[in-house]
LUMVEXLO-446375 format. One line per 2 residues: number of its first residue (from 0); their letters; for each residue x, y, z of C-alpha. Coordinates in nm, 2 decimals. Example, Ala and Ser with C-alpha at 12.3 -4.5 7.8 and 13.67 -1.06 7.14 Angstrom:
<sites>
0 = AS = 1.23/-0.45/0.78; 1.37/-0.11/0.71
</sites>
This chain:
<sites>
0 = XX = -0.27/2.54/1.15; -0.08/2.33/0.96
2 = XX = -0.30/2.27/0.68; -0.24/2.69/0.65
4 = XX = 0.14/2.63/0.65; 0.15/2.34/0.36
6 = XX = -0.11/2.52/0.16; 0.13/2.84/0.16
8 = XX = 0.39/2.66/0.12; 0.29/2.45/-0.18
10 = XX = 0.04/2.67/-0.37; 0.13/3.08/-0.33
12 = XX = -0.06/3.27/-0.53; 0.01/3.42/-0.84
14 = XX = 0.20/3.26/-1.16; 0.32/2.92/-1.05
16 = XX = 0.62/2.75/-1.17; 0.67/2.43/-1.33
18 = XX = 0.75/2.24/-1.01; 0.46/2.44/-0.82
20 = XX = 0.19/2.31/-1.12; 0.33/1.95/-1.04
22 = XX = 0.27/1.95/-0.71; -0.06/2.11/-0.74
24 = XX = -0.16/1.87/-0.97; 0.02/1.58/-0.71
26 = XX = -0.20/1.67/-0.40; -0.52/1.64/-0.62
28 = XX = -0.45/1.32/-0.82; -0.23/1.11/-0.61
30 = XX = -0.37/0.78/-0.47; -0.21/0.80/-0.20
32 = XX = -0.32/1.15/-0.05; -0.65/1.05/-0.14
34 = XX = -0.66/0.75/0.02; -0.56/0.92/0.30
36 = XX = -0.81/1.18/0.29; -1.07/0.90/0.28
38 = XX = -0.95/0.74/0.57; -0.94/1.06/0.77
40 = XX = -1.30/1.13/0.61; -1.37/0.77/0.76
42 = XX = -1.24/0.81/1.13; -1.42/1.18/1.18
44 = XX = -1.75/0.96/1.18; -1.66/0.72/1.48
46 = XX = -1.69/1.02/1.78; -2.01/1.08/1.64
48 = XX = -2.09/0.66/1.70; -1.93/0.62/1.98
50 = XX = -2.15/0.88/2.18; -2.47/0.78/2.07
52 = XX = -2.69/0.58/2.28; -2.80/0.20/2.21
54 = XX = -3.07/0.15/2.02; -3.41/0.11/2.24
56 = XX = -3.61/-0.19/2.20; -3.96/-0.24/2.20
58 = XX = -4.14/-0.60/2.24; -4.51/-0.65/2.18
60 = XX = -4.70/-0.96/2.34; -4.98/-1.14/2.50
62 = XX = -5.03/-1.39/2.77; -5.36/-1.63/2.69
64 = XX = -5.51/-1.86/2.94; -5.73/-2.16/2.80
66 = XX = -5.60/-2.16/2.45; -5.32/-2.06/2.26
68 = XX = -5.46/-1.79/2.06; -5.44/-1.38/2.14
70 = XX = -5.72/-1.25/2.36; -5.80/-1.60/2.53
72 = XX = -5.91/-1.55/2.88; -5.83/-1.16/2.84
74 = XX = -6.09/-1.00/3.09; -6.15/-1.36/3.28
76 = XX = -5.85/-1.44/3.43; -5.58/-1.24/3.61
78 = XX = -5.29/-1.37/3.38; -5.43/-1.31/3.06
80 = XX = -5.32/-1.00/2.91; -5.19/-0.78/2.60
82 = XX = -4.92/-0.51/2.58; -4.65/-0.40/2.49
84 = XX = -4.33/-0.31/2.66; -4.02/-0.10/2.57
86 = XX = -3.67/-0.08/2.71; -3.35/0.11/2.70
88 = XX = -2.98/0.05/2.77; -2.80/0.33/2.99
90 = XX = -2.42/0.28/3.02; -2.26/0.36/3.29
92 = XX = -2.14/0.72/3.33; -1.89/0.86/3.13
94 = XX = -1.84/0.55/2.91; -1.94/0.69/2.61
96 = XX = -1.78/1.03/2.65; -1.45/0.81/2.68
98 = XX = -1.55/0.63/2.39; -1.62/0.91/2.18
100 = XX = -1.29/1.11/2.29; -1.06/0.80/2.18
102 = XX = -1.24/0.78/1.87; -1.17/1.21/1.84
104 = XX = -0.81/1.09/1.92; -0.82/0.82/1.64
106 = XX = -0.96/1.08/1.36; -0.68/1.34/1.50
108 = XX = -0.43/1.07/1.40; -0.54/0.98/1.10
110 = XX = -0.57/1.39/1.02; -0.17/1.40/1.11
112 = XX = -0.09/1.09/0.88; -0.33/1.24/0.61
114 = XX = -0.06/1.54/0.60; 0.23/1.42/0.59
116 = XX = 0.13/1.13/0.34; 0.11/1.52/0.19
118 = XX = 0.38/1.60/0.26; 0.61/1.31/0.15
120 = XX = 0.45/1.30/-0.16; 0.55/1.63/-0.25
122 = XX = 0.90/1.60/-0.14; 0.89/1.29/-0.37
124 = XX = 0.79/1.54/-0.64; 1.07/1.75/-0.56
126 = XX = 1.33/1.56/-0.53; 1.22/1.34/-0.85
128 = XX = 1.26/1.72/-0.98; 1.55/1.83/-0.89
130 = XX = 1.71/1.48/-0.98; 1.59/1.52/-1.29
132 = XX = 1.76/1.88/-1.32; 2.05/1.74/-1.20
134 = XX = 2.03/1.43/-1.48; 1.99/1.77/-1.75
136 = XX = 2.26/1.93/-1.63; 2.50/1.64/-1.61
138 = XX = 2.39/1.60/-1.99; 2.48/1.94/-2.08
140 = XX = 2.78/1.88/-1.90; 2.91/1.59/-2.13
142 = XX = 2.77/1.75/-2.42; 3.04/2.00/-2.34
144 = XX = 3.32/1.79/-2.25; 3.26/1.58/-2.58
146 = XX = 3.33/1.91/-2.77; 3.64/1.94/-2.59
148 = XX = 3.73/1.56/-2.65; 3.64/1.63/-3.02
150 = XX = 3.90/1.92/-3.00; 4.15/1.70/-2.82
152 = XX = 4.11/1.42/-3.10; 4.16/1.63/-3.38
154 = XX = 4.42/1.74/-3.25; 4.58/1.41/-3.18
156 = XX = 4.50/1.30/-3.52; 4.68/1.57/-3.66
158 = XX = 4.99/1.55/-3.47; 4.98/1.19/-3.52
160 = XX = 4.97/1.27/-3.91; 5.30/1.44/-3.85
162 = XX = 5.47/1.17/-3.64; 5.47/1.43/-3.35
164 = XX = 5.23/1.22/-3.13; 5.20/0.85/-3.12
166 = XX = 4.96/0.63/-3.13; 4.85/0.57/-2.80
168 = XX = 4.75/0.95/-2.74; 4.49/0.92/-3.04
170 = XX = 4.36/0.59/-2.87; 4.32/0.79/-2.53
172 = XX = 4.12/1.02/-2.71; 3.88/0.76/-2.87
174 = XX = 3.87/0.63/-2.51; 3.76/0.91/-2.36
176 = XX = 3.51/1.02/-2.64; 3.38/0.62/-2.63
178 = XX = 3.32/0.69/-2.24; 3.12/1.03/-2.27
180 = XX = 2.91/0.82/-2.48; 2.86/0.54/-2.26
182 = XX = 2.79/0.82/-1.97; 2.48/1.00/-2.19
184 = XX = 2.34/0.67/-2.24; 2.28/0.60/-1.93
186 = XX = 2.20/0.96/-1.82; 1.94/0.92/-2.11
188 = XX = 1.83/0.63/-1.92; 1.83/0.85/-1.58
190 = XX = 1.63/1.12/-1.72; 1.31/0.89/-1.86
192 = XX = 1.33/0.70/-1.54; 1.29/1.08/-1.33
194 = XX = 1.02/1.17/-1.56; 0.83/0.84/-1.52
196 = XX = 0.86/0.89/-1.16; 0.72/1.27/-1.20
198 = XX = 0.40/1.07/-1.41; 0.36/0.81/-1.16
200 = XX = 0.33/1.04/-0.84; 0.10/1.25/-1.04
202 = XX = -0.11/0.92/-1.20; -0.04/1.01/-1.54
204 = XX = 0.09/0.80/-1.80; 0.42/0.71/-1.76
206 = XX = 0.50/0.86/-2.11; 0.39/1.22/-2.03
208 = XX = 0.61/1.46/-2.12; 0.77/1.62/-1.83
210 = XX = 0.89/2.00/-1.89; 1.28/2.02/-1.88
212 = XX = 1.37/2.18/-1.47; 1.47/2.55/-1.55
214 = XX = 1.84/2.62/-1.47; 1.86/2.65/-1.07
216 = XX = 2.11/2.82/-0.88; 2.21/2.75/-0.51
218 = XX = 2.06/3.02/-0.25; 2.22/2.99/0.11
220 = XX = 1.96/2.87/0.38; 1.92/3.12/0.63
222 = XX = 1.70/2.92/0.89; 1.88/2.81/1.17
224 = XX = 1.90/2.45/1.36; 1.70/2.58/1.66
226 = XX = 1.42/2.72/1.46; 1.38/2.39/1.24
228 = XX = 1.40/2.20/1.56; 1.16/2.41/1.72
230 = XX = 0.91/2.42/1.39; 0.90/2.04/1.43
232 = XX = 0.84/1.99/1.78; 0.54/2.21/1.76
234 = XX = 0.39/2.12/1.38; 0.55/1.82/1.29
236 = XX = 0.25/1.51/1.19; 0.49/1.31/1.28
238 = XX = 0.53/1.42/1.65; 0.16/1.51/1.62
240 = XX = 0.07/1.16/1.56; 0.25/1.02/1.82
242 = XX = 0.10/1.27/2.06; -0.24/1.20/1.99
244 = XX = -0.17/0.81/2.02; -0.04/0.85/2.37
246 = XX = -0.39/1.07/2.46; -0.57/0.82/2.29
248 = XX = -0.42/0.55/2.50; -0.44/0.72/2.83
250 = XX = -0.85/0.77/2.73; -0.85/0.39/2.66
252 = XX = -0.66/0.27/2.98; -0.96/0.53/3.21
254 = XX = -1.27/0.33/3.01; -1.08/-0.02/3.06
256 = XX = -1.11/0.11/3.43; -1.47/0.22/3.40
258 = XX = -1.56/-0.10/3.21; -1.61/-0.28/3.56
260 = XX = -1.90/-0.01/3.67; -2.28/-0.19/3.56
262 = XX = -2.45/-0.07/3.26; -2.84/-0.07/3.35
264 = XX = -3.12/-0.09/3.11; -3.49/0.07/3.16
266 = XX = -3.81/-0.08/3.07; -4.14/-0.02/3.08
268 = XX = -4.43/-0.16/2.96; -4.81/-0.14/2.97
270 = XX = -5.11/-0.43/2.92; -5.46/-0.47/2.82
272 = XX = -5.65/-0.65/3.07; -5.99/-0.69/2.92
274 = XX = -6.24/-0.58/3.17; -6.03/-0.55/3.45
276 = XX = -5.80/-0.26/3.51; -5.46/-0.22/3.27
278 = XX = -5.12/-0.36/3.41; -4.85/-0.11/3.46
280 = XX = -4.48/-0.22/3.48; -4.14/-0.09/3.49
282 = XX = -3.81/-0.24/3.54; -3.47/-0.19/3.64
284 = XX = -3.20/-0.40/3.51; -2.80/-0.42/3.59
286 = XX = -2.51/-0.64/3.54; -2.30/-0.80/3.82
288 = XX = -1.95/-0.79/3.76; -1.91/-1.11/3.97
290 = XX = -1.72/-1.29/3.65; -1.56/-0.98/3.49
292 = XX = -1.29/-0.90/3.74; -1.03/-1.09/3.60
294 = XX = -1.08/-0.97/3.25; -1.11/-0.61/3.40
296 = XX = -0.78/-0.66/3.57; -0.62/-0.81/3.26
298 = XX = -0.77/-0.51/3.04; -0.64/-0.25/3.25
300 = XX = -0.29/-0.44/3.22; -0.28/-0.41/2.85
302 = XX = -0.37/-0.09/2.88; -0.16/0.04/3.10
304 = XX = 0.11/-0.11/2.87; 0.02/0.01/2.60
306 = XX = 0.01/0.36/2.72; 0.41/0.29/2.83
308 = XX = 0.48/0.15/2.45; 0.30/0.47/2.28
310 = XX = 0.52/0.73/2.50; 0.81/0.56/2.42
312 = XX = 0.74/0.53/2.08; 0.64/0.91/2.09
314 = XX = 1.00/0.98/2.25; 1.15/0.75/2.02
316 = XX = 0.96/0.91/1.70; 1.11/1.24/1.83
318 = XX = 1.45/1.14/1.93; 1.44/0.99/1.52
320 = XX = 1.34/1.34/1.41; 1.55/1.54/1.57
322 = XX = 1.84/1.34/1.45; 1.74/1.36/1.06
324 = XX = 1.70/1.70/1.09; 2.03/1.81/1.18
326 = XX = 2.19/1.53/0.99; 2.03/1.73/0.68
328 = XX = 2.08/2.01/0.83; 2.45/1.95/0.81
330 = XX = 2.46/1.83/0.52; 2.31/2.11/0.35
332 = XX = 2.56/2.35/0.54; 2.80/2.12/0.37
334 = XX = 2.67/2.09/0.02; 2.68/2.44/0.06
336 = XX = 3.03/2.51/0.14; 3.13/2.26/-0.15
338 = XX = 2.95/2.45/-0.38; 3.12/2.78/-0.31
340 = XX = 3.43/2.62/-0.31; 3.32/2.46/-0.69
342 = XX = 3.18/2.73/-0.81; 3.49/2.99/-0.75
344 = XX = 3.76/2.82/-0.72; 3.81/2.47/-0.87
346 = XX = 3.61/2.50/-1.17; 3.78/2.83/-1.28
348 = XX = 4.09/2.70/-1.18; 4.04/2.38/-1.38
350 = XX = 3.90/2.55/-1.69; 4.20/2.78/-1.72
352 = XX = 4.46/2.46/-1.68; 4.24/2.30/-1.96
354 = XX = 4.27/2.56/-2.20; 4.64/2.64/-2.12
356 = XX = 4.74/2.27/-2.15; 4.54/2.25/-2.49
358 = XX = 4.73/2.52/-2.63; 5.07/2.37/-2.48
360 = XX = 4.93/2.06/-2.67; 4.90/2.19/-2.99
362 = XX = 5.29/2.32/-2.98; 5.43/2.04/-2.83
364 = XX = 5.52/2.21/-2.50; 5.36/1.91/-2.25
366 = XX = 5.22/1.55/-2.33; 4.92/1.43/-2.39
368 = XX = 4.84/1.22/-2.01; 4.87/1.55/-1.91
370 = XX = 4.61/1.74/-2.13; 4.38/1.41/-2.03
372 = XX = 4.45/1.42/-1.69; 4.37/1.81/-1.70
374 = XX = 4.05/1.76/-1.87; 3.97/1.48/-1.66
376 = XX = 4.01/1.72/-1.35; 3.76/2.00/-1.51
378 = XX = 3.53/1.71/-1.58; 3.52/1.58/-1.26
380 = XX = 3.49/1.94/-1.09; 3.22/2.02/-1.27
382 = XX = 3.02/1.67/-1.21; 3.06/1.74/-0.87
384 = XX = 2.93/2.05/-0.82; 2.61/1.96/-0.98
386 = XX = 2.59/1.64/-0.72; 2.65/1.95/-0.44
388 = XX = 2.34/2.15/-0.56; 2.13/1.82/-0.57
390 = XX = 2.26/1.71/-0.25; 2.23/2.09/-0.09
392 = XX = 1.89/2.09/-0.24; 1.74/1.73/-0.16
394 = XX = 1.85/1.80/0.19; 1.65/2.11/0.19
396 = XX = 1.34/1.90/0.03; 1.38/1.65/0.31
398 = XX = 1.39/1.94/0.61; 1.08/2.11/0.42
400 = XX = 0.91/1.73/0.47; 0.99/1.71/0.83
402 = XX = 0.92/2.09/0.93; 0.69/2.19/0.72
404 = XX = 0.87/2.48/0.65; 0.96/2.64/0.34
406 = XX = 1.29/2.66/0.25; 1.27/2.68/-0.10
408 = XX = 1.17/2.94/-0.36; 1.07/2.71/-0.65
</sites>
């Protein structure tokens, strides 16, 4: 079921996007998924060992009386003979049902980790993506503001000209083009070390080119807390792995119990007795547990302890869970909220006082701190609204990893 919920999530049909190619490409490449899918590949053979029987064995020999060789006395005297004999090892019952259900228990594990080693890679992906979006933006951002800063300067410098602004004002404005620079180097520097991680999650070379994010809007989550809660508790690996551990333990502390009933062994055999009539024999062979008590006892301690650790790991795993999810469930919400309040109101609001206080500038009618400090404000509006769509949609990245859900249009 699960496998049906990341596959529609990740790869719906039709033209795929950018992000939906990379993740594609992700799931089939990535070291790590595949190493996972080899493990799992690896743990679906053990039920399949664990329930088959010992192998039989078969002895051939003779007995000779007056001489070493094969056939001496055969016929003559009542111990010489020549057979064969064959044998089989029966454990005792339900041993290797138990065996073979822990080792089921074992490959459902390993299944679980195998998706959401999945599933974390392609929230990697994601987020790598959206950072790097975000890294875009932020560039096209000071691209912008280094227009404005150009404006600002020439506009210093010519008021300066004039003796209507003083020195310090032009130096401001150096200052503040000097430090958009210094900011687009190292957003240069952010953006190359996105798209190396893109390459490196996808084993490509690190110099890849990496297609520039389309321009992404923020669209309100409509899920609810309950229903992402209630998604993970039923499909969650996570939760899934945890549970299977716990059913796997319980199976191992019922053999540790059984390990004290005898295992018995089979045999029979048939001899050549020369002229006299063959020898039949059959055997029945058990062990005494006289010596294996202790151990047993000890065993079925561990066991028992064990079970104890994996359900409190299993509430612990869940208690974890349920905690990141509404703490990225909230948030989002509050990503969200910043980014209306951004979006149509402080950004406007900020863009109008800029382009008032430049034209109050250019007459004279207020200083220059003030046109900085203005611009300054717009700047800093604008910077973090982009951090609120990353933020609103990393945390939506993380809930897709943890649900399974899709939360997303890519």
């Amino acid at each position: 079921m699960f496998q049906v919920l990341l596959l529609a999530l990740f790869l719906a049909p039709g033209e795929k996007s950018e992000i939906k190619k990379l993740i594609d490409e992700a799931i089939r490449r990535n070291p790590e998924i595949l190493a996972a899918q080899k493990k799992l590949e690896a743990a679906r053979q053990r039920p399949a060992m664990e329930a088959s029987l010992p192998d039989p064995m078969f002895s051939a020999g003779y007995a000779a009386v007056g001489g070493p060789l094969p056939g001496q006395g055969l016929g003559r005297e009542p111990m010489a003979r020549l057979g064969f004999m064959a044998s089989q090892t029966l454990p005792a019952a339900g041993k290797r049902d138990l065996r073979s259900r822990i080792a089921l228990k074992d490959a459902g594990a390993a299944e679980q980790e195998y998706w959401q080693v999945q599933l974390s890679v392609v929230a990697r992906v994601k987020t790598a993506w959206h950072t790097l979006h975000h890294t875009y933006a932020m560039l096209d951002l000071v691209a912008a503001n280094r227009v404005l800063t150009e404006r600002m300067l020439k506009v210093a410098e010519a008021r300066y000209a004039v003796g209507k602004a003083s020195q310090a004002d032009l130096l401001k404005a150096q200052t503040q083009f000097t430090l958009l620079e210094a900011k687009s180097t190292k957003l240069e520097q952010e953006k190359h070390s996105r798209e190396a991680e893109v390459n490196a999650l996808l084993t490509r070379g690190l110099d890849t080119p990496v297609p520039q994010p389309p321009e992404m809007v923020g669209v309100e989550n409509t899920v609810s807390l309950a229903q992402l809660m209630e998604q993970a508790q039923g499909w969650s690996p996570l939760i899934l792995r945890e549970q299977r551990n716990v059913e796997r333990t319980q199976l191992a502390l019922n053999l540790a119990r059984k390990e004290g009933s005898p295992d018995y062994t089979v045999s029979a055999g048939y001899y050549n007795m020369g002229t006299m009539p063959p020898l039949f024999e059959a055997r029945l062979d058990f062990n005494l547990p006289f010596f294996t008590r202790a151990r047993q006892r000890a065993a079925v301690a561990e066991q028992a302890s064990s079970l104890e650790a994996a359900r409190r790991g299993y509430q612990a795993t869940g208690n974890t869970l349920m905690f990141r999810i509404k703490n990225d469930y909230l948030m989002s919400g509050a990503s969200w909220r910043l980014l209306r309040i951004y979006s149509t109101t402080l950004i406007p609001q900020a863009t109008l006082t800029v382009e008032s206080s430049m034209a109050a500038y250019e007459t004279g009618q207020v200083d220059f701190t003030t046109l900085l400090t203005n611009l300054m404000t717009l700047l800093d509006a604008e910077q973090s609204y982009h951090e609120a769509l990353m933020d609103y949609h990393i945390s939506l990245v993380r809930l897709e990893e943890m649900t399974g859900m899709q939360l997303l249009e890519e």
